[in-house]
C-alpha positions as CSV (number, residue, x, y, z in Angstrom):
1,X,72.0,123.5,110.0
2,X,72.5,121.2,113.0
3,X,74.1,118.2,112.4
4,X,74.1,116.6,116.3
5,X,70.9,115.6,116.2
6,X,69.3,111.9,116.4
7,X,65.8,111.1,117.0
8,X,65.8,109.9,119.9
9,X,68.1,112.6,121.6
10,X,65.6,115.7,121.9
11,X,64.1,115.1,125.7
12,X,61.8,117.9,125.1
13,X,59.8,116.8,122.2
14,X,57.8,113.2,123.1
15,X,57.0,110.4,120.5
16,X,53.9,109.0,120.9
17,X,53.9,105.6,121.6
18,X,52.3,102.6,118.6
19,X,48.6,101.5,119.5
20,X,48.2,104.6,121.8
21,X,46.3,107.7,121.5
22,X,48.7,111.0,121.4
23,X,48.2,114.3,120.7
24,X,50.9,115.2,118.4
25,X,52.7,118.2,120.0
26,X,52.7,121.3,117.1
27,X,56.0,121.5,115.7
28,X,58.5,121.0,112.5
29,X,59.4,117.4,111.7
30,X,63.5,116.8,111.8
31,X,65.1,116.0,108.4
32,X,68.0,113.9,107.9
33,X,69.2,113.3,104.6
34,X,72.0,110.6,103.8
35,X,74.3,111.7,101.1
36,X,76.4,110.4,98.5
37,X,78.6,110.6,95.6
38,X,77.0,108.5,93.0
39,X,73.8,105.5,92.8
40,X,75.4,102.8,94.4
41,X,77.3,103.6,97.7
42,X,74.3,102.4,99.8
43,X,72.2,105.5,101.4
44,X,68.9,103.9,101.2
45,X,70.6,100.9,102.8
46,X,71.6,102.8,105.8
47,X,68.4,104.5,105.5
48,X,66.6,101.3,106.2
49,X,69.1,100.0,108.5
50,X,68.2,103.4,111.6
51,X,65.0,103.1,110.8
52,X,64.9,99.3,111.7
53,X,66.9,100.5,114.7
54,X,64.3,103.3,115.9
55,X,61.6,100.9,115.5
56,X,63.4,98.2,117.6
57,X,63.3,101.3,120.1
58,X,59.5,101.7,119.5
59,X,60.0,104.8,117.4
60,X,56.6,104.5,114.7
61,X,58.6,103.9,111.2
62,X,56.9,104.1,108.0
63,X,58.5,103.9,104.5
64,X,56.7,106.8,102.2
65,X,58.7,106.1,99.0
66,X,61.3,103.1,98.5
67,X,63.1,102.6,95.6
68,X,64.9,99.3,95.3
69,X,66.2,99.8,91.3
70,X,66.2,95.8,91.4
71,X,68.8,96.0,94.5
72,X,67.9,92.3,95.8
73,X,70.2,93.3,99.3
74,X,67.7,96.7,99.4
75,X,64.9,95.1,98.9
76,X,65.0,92.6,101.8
77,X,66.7,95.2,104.1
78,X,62.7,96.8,103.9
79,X,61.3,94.0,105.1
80,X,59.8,94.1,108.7
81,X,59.1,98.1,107.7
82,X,55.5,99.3,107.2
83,X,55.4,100.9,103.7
84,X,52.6,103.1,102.9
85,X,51.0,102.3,99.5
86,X,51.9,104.7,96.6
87,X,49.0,106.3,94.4
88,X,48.8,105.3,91.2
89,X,47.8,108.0,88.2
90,X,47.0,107.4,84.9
91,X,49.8,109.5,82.1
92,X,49.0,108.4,78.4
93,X,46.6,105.6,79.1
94,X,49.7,103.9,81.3
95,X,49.3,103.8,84.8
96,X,52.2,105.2,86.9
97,X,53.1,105.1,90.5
98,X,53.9,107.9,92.9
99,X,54.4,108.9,96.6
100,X,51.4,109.7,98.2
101,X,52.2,112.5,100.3
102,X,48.9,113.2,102.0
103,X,48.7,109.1,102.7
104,X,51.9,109.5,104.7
105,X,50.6,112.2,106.3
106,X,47.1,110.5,107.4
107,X,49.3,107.8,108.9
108,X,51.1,109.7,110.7
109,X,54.3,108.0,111.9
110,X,56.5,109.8,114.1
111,X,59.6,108.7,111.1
112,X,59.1,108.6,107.6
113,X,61.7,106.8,105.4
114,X,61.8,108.6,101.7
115,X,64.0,107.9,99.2
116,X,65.4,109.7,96.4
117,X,64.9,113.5,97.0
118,X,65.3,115.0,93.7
119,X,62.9,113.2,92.0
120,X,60.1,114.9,90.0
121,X,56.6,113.6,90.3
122,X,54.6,112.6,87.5
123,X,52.7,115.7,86.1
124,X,49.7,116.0,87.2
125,X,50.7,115.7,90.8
126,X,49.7,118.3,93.6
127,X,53.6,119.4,93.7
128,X,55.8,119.3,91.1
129,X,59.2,117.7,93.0
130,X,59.6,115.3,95.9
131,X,61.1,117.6,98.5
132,X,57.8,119.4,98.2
133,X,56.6,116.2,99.5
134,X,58.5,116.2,102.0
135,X,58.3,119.7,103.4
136,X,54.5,119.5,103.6
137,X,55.4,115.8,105.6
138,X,57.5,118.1,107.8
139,X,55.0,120.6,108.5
140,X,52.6,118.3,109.4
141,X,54.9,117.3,112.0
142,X,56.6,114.0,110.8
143,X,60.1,113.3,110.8
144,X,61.9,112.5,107.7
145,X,65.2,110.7,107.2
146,X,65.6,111.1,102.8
147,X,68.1,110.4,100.0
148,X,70.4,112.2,97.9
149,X,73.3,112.3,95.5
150,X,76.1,115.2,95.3
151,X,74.9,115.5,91.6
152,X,70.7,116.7,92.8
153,X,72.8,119.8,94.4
154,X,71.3,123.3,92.2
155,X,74.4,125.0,92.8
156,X,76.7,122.2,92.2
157,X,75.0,121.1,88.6
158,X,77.5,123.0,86.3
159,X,80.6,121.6,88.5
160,X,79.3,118.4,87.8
161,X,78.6,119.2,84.4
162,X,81.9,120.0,84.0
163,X,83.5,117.0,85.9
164,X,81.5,114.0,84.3
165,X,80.3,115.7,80.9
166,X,76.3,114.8,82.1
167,X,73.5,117.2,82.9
168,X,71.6,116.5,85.5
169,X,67.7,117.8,85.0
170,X,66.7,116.5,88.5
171,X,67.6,119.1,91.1
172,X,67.3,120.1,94.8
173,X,67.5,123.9,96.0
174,X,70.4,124.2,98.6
175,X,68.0,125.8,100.9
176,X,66.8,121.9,100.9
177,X,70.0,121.2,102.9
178,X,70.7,124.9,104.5
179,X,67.6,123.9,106.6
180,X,67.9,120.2,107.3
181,X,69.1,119.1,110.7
182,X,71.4,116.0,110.3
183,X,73.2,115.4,107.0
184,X,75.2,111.9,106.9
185,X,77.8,111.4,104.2
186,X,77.6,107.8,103.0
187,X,81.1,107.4,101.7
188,X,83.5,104.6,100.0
189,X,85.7,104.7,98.0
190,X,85.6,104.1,93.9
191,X,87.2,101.0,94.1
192,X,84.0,99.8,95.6
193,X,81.6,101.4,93.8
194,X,83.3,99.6,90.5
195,X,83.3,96.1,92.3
196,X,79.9,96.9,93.4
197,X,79.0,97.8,89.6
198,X,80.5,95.0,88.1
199,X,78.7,92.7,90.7
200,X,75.5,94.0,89.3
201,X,74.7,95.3,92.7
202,X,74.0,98.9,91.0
203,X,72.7,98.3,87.5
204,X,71.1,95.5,85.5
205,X,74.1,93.7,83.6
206,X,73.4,95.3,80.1
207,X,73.9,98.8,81.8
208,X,77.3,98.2,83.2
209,X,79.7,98.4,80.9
210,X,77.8,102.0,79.5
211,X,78.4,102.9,83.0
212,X,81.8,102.4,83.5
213,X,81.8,104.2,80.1
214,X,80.4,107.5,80.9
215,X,79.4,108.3,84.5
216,X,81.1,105.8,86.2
217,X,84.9,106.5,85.5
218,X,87.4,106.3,88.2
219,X,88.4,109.9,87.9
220,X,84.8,111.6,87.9
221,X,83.9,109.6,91.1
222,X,87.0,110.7,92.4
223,X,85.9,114.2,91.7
224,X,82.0,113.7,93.3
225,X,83.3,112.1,96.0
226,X,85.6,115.1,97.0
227,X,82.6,117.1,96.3
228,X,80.2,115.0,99.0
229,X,82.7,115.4,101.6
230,X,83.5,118.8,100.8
231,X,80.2,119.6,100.9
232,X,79.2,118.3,104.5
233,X,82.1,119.7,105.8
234,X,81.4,123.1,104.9
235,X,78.0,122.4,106.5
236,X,79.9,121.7,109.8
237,X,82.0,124.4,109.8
238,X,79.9,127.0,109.1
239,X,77.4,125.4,112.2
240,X,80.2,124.7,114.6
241,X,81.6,128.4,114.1
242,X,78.6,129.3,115.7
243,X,78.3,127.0,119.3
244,X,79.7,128.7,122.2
245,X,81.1,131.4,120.4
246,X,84.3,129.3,119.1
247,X,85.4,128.8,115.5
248,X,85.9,125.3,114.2
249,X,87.9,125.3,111.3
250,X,88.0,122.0,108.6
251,X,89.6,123.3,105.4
252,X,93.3,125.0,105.5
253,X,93.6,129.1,105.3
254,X,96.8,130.2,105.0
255,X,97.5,133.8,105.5
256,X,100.7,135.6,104.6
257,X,101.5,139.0,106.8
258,X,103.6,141.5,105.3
259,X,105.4,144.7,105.6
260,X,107.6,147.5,104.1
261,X,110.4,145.3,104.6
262,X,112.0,143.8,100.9
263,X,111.6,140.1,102.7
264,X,107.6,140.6,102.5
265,X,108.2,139.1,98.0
266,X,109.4,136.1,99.7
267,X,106.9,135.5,102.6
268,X,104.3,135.4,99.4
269,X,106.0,133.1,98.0
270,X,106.4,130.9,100.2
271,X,102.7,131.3,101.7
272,X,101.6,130.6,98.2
273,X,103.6,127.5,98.4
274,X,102.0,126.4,101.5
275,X,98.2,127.2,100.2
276,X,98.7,125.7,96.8
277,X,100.1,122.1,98.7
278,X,97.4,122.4,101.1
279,X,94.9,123.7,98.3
280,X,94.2,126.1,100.7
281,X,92.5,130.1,100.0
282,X,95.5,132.2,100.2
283,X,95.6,135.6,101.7
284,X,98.1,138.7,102.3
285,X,97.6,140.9,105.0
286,X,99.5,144.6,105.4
287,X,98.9,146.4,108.7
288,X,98.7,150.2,108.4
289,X,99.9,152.2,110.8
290,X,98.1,155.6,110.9
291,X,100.7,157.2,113.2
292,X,103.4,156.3,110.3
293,X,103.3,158.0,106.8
294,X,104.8,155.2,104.1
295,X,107.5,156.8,101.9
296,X,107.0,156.5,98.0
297,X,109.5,153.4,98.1
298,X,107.1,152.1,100.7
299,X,103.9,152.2,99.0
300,X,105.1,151.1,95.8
301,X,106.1,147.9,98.2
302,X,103.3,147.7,99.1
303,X,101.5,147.5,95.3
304,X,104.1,145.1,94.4
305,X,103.2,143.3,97.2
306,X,99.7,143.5,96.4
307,X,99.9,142.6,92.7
308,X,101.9,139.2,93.1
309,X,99.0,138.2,95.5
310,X,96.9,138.6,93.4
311,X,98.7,136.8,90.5
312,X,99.0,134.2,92.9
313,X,94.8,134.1,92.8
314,X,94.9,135.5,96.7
315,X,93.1,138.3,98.3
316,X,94.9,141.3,99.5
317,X,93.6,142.4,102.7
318,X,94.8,146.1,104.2
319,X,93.8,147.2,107.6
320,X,94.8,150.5,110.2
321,X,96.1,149.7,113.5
322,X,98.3,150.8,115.7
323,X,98.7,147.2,117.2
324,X,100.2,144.7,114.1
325,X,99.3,141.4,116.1
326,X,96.0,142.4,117.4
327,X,95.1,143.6,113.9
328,X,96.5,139.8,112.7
329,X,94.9,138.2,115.1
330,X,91.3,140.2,114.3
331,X,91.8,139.1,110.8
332,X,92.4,135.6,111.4
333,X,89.7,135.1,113.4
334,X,87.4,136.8,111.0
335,X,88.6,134.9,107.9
336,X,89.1,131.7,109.8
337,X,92.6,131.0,109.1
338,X,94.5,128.1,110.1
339,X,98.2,129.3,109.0
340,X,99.9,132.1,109.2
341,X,102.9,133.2,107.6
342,X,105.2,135.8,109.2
343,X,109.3,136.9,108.8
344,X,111.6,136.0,111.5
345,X,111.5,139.2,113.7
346,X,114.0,141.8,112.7
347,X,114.0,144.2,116.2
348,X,116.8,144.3,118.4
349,X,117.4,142.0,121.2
350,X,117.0,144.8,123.4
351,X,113.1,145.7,122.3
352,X,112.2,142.0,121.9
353,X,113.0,141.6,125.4
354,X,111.0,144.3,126.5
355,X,108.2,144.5,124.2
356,X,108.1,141.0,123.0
357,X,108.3,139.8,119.5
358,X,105.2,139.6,117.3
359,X,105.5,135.5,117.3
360,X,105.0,135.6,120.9
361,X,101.9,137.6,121.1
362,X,100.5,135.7,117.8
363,X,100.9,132.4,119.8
364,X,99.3,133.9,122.9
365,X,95.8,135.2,121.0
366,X,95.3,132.6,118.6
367,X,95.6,129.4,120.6
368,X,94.6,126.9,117.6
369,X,96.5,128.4,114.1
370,X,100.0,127.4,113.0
371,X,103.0,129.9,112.4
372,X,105.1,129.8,110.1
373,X,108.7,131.8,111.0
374,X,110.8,132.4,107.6
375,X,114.3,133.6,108.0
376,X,115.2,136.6,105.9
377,X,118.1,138.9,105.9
378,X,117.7,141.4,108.0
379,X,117.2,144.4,105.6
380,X,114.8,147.4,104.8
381,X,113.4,149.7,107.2
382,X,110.2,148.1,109.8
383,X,106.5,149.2,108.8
């Protein structure tokens, strides 16, 4: 997922210009879908607000689905837009409304607004749920800026089940967003969702206080907004790992390196300390040397070692090498890790000024982690 691009940054892909004939170019419409915590914190309103700005830059805007709940501020943020008529279907002698999909795709505007992503059509329809819609609007060629809350997420619906106590039946695959190519977290805090609630900005007045009630208390929007941001930032990392061949790390990693020395039960500690103020995955590393056979002392070390990481809900990592910091530095780059943990170096003066201490060469390899140097007795035999 790329999340760099805007509409009107791709030179090699022209938009055809209103009241002109143009010969769509065969490709994938770009998808950009605005984000939030919870109904309320103003997606749609952005929405509307880029795609009044890509019109004002003769982009062709049309709205496919709007959905104003009542929002009076919404509602007149539409207006200047083009919005395709929905079709209307008849379920139990009452006549509903719904997207129509292929309508959005006979007009054929080079952006289509759509809100509310999750939603599941009316049965009856050609596709059961909206992003169906909307990938068929994409592969017709049509960009599509969309809607969504944290809560739609498939593989987040028992964490929010959990958090707020409310199922949601609505869903969206994460492939949905795996494949998108802009996400944009719409983020405030819940102080301002609340004021906005009480306002009646969100809900009619007889919904509020059954709001504030059930979905809408401080601590779960606390929780979904965490959740939004977290989400998105995962996003980023795992996409900005990938440019140029450097890693781009957003959330902490701390990993602890140990050894046959006794000092290695503290380092753990204190790395543990570290990862559960940063709330941060924790990690424990132990270099082999194959050259060196560890005595029985030694490897039961070592399994101590190993089993207080793991009581400390860390993963116990154990790799051969004849180099210690080019093993560390392998691993850290591998795992993405943003501190490391190490004991204050316990060679002679003598062989740190002619081999160098493992600090140095750590510092050297990876240019963007932190160390952390913890001074221990100087005891115990070196791995």
């Amino acid at each position: 997922m790329i999340h760099s691009s805007e509409l009107t940054n791709h030179p090699d892909e022209v938009y055809a210009q209103p009241n002109r004939t143009y010969d769509r170019p065969r490709r994938r419409g770009k998808h950009k879908i605005f984000i939030g915590m919870a109904p309320g914190v103003g997606k749609t309103f952005r929405m509307l607000e880029e795609g009044h700005r890509l019109k004002a830059e003769g982009i062709d805007v049309a709205v496919g689905l709007l959905e104003t709940h009542g929002r009076k501020e919404t509602a007149a943020k539409a207006e200047g837009l083009e919005i395709v008529p929905r079709k209307t279907m008849l379920r139990s002698e009452k006549k509903l409304a719904e997207m129509d999909a292929e309508a959005v795709i006979e007009r054929r505007p080079q952006l289509a607004l759509i809100d509310e992503l999750a939603h599941t059509n009316i049965p009856g329809s050609l596709r059961e749920k909206r992003h169906q819609d909307v990938e068929e609007i994409l592969n017709a060629g049509i960009d599509v800026f969309s809607t969504l809350n944290i809560q739609h997420i498939e593989s987040l619906n028992d964490l929010v089940a959990r958090i707020t106590g409310v199922v949601v039946r609505e869903r969206v695959p994460d492939s949905v967003l795996e494949t998108a190519d802009e996400i944009v977290v719409i983020d405030v805090t819940p102080e301002t969702l609340e004021t906005r609630l009480l306002e009646g900005k969100i809900y009619a007045p007889e919904k509020i206080e059954q709001s504030l009630k059930n979905f809408f208390q401080r601590r779960h929007l606390i929780a979904l907004r965490e959740l939004a941001l977290r989400e998105v930032a995962d996003s980023v990392e795992d996409d900005a790992g990938t440019l140029k061949g450097q890693v781009c790390n957003i959330h902490e990693r701390v990993l602890v390196c140990i050894s046959t020395y006794p000092n290695s039960l503290q380092l753990l500690r204190r790395g543990w300390r570290i990862a559960n103020y940063m709330n941060a995955p924790f990690y424990a590393l132990f270099v082999n040397d194959p050259d060196k056979f560890l005595t029985k002392p030694e490897s039961l070390h070592i399994e101590t070692c190993e089993k207080l990481c793991k009581e400390f809900n860390g993963q116990f990592l154990r790799v051969n090498g004849n180099n210690i910091a080019q093993a560390i530095s392998d691993v850290a780059k591998q795992y993405r890790i943003t501190q490391i943990v190490v004991g204050e170096s316990q060679q002679s003066r003598w062989n740190l000024l002619l081999r160098g201490s493992l600090t140095q060469k750590l510092v050297r390899s990876l240019k963007h982690v932190d160390l952390h140097i913890i001074a221990t007795e100087k005891s115990g035999e070196p791995n």
